[in-house]
C-alpha positions in Angstrom: 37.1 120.1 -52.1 39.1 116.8 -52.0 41.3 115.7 -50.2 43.2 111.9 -49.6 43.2 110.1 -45.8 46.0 108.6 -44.5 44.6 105.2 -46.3 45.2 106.9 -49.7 41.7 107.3 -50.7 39.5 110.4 -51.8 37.5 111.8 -49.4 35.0 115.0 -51.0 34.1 117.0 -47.9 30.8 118.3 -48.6 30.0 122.2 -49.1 28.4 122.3 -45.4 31.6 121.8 -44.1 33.5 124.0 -46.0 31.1 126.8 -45.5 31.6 126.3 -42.1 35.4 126.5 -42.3 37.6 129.4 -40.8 39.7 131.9 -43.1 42.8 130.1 -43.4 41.9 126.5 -41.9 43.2 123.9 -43.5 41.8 120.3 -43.8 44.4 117.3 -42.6 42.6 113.9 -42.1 39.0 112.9 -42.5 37.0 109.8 -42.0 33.6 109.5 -44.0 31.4 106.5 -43.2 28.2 106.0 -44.6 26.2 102.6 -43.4 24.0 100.3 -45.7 20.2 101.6 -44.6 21.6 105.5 -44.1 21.1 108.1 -47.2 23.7 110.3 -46.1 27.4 109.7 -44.4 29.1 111.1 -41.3 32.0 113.0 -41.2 35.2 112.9 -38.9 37.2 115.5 -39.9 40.7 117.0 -38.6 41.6 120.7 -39.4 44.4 122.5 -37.8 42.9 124.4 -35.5 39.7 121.7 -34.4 38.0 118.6 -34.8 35.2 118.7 -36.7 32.1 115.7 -36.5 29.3 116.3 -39.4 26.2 114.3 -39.5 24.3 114.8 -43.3 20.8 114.1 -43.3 18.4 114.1 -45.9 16.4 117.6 -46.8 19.4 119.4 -46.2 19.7 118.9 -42.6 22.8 118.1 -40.8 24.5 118.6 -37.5 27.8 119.6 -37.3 29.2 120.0 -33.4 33.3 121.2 -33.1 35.9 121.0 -31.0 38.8 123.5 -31.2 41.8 122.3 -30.0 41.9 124.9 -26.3 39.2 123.4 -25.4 39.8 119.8 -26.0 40.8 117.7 -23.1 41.0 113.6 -23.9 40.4 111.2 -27.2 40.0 107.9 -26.1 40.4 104.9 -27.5 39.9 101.3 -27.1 40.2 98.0 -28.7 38.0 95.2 -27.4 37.8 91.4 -28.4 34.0 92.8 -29.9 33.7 95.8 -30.5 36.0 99.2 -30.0 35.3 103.0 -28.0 36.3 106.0 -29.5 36.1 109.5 -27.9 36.7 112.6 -27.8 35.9 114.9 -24.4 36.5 119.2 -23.8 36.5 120.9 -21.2 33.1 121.4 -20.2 32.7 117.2 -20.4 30.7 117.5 -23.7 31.2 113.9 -25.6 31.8 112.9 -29.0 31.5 109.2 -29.1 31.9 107.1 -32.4 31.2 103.6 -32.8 31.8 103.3 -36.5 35.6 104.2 -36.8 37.7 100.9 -37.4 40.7 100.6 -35.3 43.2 101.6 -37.8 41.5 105.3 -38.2 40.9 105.7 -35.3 44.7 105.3 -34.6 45.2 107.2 -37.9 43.2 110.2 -36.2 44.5 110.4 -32.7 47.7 110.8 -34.2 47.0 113.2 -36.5 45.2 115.4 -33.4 48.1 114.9 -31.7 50.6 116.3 -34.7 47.7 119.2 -34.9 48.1 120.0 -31.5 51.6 120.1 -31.2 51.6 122.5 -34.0 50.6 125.1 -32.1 51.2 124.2 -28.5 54.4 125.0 -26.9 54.3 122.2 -24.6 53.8 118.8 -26.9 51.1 115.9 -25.9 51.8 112.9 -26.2 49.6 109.4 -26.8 50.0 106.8 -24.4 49.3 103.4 -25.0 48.5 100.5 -23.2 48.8 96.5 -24.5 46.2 94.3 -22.9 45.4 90.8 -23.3 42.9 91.5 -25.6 43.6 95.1 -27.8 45.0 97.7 -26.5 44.0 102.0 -25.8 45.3 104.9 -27.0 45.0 108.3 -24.5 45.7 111.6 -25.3 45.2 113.8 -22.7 45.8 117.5 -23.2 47.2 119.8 -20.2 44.5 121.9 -19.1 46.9 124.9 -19.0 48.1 124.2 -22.4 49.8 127.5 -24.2 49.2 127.5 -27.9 50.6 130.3 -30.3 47.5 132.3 -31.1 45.2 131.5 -34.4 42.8 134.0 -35.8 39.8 132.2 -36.0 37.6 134.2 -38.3 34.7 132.4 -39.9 34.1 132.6 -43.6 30.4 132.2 -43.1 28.8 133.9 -39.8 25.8 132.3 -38.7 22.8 133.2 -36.4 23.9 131.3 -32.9 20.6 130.8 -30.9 20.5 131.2 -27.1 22.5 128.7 -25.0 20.4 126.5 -23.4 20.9 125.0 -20.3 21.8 121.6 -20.2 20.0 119.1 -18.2 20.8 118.0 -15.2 19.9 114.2 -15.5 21.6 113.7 -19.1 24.6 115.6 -17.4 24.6 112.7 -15.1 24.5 110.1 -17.5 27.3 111.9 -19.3 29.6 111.8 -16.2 28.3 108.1 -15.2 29.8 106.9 -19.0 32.8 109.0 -18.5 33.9 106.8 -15.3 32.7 104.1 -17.3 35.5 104.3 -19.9 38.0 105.3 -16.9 38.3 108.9 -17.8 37.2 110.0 -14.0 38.4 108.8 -10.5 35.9 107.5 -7.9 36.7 110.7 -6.4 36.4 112.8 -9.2 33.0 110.9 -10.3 31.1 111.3 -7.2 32.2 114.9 -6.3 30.7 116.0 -9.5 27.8 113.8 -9.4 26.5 115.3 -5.9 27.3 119.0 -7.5 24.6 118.3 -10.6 22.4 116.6 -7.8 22.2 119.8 -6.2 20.7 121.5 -9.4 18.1 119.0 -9.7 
């Protein structure tokens, strides 16, 4: 499947990723980035009803971790005089951080989640954006109560899901240590939940 980014280019998504695609989805942006020493590329992708990140490895491998848009909370972006943050958090504080999206796409795909969303929510998000001295972020934070019209999410391809495993306690921490790091949790907010996963330990 091809499809063009908002820079005009062709992107080919690979057949991983389109096996893994609901009945019905439909592909909108995508970022592919492949780095000098790497045999395979990474994936950003933007479908209507998620975002998508897809690792390729050699031997066949990949990982491919999704967010649907219910769940998703915050993208996060922000320009520094050396290098930029992107990220995207859901609900249950899992991260997706990317260090290799220039600062144009990742403008590019914030606003094309933010057009995603507000295809389906009845409430629209908004981005809001702050100048600083040196670059500028980008936040988009969706309403945790946010009421979207109803998709039917039925997968082309079903695939054996193993057990959840629980997560551990100690990466949880660093997890919620980075997320007050980029400003995404209060003091407040930040310690309550950091004596909470102390407690599990």
């Amino acid at each position: 499947m091809l499809m063009a980014n908002n820079n005009g280019e062709s992107v080919d998504l690979p057949k991983d990723v389109i096996d893994n695609l609901y009945s019905g989805e439909n592909v909108l942006y995508c970022v592919k980035k492949q780095f000098g020493l790497e045999m395979k590329p990474s994936f950003l992708i933007i479908s209507d009803r998620r975002v998508i990140y897809y690792d390729q490895k050699i031997l066949g491998r990949y990982d491919l971790t999704d967010i649907p848009y219910p769940k998703l909370e915050c993208v996060y972006f922000e320009e520094g005089l050396v290098a930029s943050q992107f990220a995207l958090k859901d609900e249950d504080s899992h991260i997706i951080s990317l260090n290799w999206i220039k600062k144009d796409e990742c403008k590019d795909v914030i606003i094309a989640i933010r057009d995603a969303i507000n295809e389906i929510a009845i409430e629209p998000v908004s981005i809001q954006k702050k100048k600083k001295v040196v670059g500028e972020s980008w936040y988009l934070k969706k309403p945790k109560e946010m009421i979207t019209r109803t998709m039917p999410m039925t997968r082309v391809v079903e695939h054996t899901v193993a057990a959840p495993v629980k997560d551990d306690p100690i990466e949880k921490l660093n997890k919620l240590q980075e997320l007050k790091e980029m400003g995404l949790l209060s003091d407040e907010e930040f310690e309550e939940k950091r004596k909470a996963l102390i407690s599990e330990i």
